[in-house]
LUMVEX-819913 format. One line per field, with one value per residue (C-alpha): residue in three letters; x, y, z. Coordinates in steps of 0.5 Angstrom, whole numbers. Example, Ala and Ser with C-alpha at 12.3 -4.5 7.8 and 13.67 -1.06 7.14 Angstrom:
! residues 2
residu <- Ala_Ser;
east <- 25_27;
north <- -9_-2;
up <- 16_14;
! end
This chain:
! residues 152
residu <- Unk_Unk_Unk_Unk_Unk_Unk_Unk_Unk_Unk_Unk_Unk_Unk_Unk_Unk_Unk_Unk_Unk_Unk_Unk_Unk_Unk_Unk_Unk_Unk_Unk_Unk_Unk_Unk_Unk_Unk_Unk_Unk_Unk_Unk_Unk_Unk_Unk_Unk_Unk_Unk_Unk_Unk_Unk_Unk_Unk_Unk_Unk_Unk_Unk_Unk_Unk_Unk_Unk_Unk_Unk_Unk_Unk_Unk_Unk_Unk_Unk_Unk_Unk_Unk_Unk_Unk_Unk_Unk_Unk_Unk_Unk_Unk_Unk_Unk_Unk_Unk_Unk_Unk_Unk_Unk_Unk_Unk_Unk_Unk_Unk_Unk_Unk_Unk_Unk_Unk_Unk_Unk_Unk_Unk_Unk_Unk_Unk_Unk_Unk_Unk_Unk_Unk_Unk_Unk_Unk_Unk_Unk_Unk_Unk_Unk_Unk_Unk_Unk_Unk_Unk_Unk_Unk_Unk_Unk_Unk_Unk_Unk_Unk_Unk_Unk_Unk_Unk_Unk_Unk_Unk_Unk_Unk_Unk_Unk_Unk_Unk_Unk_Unk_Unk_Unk_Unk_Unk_Unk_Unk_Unk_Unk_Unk_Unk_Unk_Unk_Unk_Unk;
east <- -79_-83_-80_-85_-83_-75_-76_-81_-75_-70_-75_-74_-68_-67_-72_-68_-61_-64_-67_-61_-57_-62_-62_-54_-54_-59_-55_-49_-52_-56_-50_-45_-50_-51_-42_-43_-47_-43_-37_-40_-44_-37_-31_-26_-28_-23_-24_-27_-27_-29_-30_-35_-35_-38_-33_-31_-32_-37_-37_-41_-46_-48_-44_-48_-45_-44_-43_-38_-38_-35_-28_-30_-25_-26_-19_-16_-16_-22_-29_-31_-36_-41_-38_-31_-36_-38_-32_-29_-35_-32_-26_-28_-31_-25_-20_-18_-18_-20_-27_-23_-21_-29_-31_-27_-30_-36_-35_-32_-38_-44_-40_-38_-46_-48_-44_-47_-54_-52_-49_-55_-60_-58_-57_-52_-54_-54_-47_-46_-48_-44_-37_-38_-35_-28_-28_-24_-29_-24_-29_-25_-29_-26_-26_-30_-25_-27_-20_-20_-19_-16_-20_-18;
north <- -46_-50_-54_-52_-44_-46_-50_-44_-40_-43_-43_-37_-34_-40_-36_-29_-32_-36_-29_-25_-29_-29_-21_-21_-25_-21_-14_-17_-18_-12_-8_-11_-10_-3_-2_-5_0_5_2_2_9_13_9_14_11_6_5_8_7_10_9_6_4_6_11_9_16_22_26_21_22_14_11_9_6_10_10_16_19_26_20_18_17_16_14_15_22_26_27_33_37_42_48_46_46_52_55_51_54_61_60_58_65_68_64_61_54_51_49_41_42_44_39_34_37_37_28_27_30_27_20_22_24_17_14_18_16_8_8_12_7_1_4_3_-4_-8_-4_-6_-13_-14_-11_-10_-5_-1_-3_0_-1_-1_-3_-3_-6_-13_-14_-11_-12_-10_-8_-7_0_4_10_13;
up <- -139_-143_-148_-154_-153_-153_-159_-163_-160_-164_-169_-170_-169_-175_-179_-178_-179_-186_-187_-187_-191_-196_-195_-196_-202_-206_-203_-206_-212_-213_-211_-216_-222_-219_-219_-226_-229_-226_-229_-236_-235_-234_-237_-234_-227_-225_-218_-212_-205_-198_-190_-186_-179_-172_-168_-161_-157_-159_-153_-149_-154_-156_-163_-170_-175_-181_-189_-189_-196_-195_-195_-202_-206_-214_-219_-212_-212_-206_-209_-213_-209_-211_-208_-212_-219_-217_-216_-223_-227_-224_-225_-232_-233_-231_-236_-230_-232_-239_-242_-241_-234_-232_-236_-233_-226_-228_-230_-223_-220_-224_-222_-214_-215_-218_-213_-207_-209_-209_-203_-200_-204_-202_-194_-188_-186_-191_-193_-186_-187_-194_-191_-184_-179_-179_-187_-192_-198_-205_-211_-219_-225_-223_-215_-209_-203_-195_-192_-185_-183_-177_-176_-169;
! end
């Protein structure tokens, strides 16, 4: 091989990898002025975390990584989901639960949105990029920790 082309090469891959880094630095960034805007927007949010990874097996059908936001979890407790809303605004009506309690649902699914949108927004490779693969991502006002996580 010619030695110009291994040098362009080289060359190259030193762009992508200067380009990556620069990427991860600038997700980072984007994404703790975006937790930091939660925080301030719902002062009763005090952590949340989920699950991403790249399962082993799927039916002999091909792996992906994926952000799972169905394991969402806000102040350590699962997401409130639009059906569970609707149920609580049901259950409201019927003098099954309180005004407060519906309220209360209502906040935790307007969070459990906001965090959905953030995650979506910013997409599964940087968040992949940012915290790597089996992670258990746990992010409270002061810190943001990837923790290794055992899925299968």
């Amino acid at each position: 091989m010619k030695p110009e082309l291994l040098e362009s090469l080289k060359k190259l891959n030193e762009t992508i990898v200067e380009a990556k880094a620069k990427l991860l630095a600038e997700s980072k960034n984007v994404f703790v002025e975006a937790v930091k805007h939660l925080f301030e927007t719902y002062p009763i949010l005090e952590i949340f975390s989920w699950n991403q990874y790249t399962p082993y097996f799927n039916d002999g059908e091909p792996c992906f990584f994926s952000v799972n936001t169905y394991s969402l979890e806000i102040n350590k407790k699962d997401y409130v989901c639009e059906w569970e809303l609707k149920k609580a605004l049901d259950d409201r009506l019927h003098g099954i639960i309180s005004n407060d309690k519906y309220i209360e649902l209502e906040t935790q699914k307007a969070i459990t949105d906001d965090i959905i949108e953030l995650l979506k927004t910013i997409g599964e490779d940087n968040l992949q990029l940012m915290f790597g693969d089996h992670a258990k991502v746990i992010v409270t006002k002061d810190s943001i920790v990837a923790e290794e996580y055992d899925h299968e």
